[in-house]
C-alpha positions in Angstrom: -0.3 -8.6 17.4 2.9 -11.1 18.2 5.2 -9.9 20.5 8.0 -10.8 17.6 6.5 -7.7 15.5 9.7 -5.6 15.9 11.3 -3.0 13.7 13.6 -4.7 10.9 11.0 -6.9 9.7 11.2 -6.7 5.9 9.1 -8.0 3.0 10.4 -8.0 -1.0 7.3 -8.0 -3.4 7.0 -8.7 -7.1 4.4 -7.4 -9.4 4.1 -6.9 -13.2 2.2 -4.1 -14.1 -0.7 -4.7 -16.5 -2.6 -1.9 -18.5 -5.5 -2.6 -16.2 -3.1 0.0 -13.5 -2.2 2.4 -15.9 -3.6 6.4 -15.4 -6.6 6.0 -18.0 -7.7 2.7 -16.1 -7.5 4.9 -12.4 -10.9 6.5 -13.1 -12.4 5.4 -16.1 -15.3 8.3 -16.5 -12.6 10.6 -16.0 -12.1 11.9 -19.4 -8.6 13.9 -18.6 -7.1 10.6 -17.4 -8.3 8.8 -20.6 -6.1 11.0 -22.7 -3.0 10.7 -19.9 0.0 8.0 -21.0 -0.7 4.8 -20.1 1.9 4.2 -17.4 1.6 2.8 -13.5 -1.0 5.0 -12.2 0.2 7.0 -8.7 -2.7 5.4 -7.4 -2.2 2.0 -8.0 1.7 2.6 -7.1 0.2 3.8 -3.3 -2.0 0.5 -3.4 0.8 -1.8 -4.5 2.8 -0.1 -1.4 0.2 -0.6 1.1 0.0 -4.2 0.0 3.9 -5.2 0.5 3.9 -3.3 4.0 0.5 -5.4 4.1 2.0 -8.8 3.9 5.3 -7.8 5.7 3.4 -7.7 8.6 0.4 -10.3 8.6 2.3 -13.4 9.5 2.8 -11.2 13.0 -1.1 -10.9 13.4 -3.5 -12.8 14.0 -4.6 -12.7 10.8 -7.6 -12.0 9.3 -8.7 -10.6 12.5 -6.1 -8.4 13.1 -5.4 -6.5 10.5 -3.9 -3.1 9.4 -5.1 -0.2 7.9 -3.5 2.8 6.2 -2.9 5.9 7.7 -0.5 8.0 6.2 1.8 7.8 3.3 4.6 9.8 2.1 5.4 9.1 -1.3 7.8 10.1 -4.0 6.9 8.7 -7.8 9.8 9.4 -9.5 9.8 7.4 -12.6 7.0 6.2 -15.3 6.7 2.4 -16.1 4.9 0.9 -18.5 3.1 -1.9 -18.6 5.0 -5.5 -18.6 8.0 -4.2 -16.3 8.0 -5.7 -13.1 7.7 -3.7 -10.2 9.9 -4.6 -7.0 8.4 -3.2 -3.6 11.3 -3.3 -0.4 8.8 -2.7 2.8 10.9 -2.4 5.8 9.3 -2.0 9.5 11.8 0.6 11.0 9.2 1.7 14.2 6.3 0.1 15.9 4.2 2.1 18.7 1.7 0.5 19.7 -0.6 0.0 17.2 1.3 2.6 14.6 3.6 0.6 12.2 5.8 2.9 10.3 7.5 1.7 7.1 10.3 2.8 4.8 9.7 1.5 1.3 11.1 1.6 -2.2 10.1 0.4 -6.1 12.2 0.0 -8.6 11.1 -1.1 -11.9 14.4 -3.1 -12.7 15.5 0.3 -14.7 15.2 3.3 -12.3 13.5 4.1 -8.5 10.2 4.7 -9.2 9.0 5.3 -5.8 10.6 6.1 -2.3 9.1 7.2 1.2 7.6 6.1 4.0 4.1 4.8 5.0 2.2 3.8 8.3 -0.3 1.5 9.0 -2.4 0.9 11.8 -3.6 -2.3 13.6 -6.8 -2.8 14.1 -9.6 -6.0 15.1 -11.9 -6.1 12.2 -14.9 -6.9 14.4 -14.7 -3.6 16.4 -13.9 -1.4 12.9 -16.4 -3.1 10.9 -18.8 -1.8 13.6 -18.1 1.6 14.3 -18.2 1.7 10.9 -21.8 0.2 11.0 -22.3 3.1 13.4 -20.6 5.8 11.1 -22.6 4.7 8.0 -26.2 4.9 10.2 -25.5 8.3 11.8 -24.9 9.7 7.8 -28.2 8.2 6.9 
């Protein structure tokens, strides 16, 4: 982690929302979802989230080693959109301790907010996850 990875650091990202992320695409063998509207699942709004905090901070790691995980996210989803509207994600970095990086974020599908809240991440060296998770996945077996 670069000492330069201070609160204020803010990312703007851009997606178009395809009916591959709509509710009946979420779980496909789920057969209440295939009958839901096809709109921007919640799920793949969290995803898209985790994503713009994602690349807000990566040019402050040292990337792909370093890397961040989600931890906690506190969502609103305020607004259905359907597919072919763009989706604009606003990630700011408003507190960094230690390893916890705590966002404030915001979508809005160029018509209404469709999602407000905060999220954290956490850093973390891939080697060291990867094997405690090694470790996790043994001890269940």
């Amino acid at each position: 982690m670069k000492e330069s990875l201070k609160p204020g650091v803010e990312h703007t990202f851009r997606y178009r929302v395809p009916e591959a992320k709509t509710v009946p695409a979420l779980y496909p063998e789920s057969p209440e979802f295939q009958v839901m509207p096809q709109v921007f699942a919640t799920g793949f709004l969290v995803g898209l989230i985790e994503w713009a905090c994602i690349r807000a901070v990566n040019p402050y790691l040292d990337w792909p080693r370093e890397m961040t995980v989600g931890t906690h996210v506190n969502l609103s989803h305020e607004a259905a959109t359907p597919p072919g509207l763009e989706v604009r994600v606003r990630a700011k970095l408003i507190e960094v301790d230690g390893r916890k990086l705590t966002f404030e974020v915001e979508a809005h599908d160029g018509l209404q907010v469709v999602s407000r809240g905060t999220h954290q991440r956490f850093v973390i060296d891939l080697q060291r996850f990867n094997e405690r998770l090694q470790h996790k996945a043994a001890s269940a077996a």
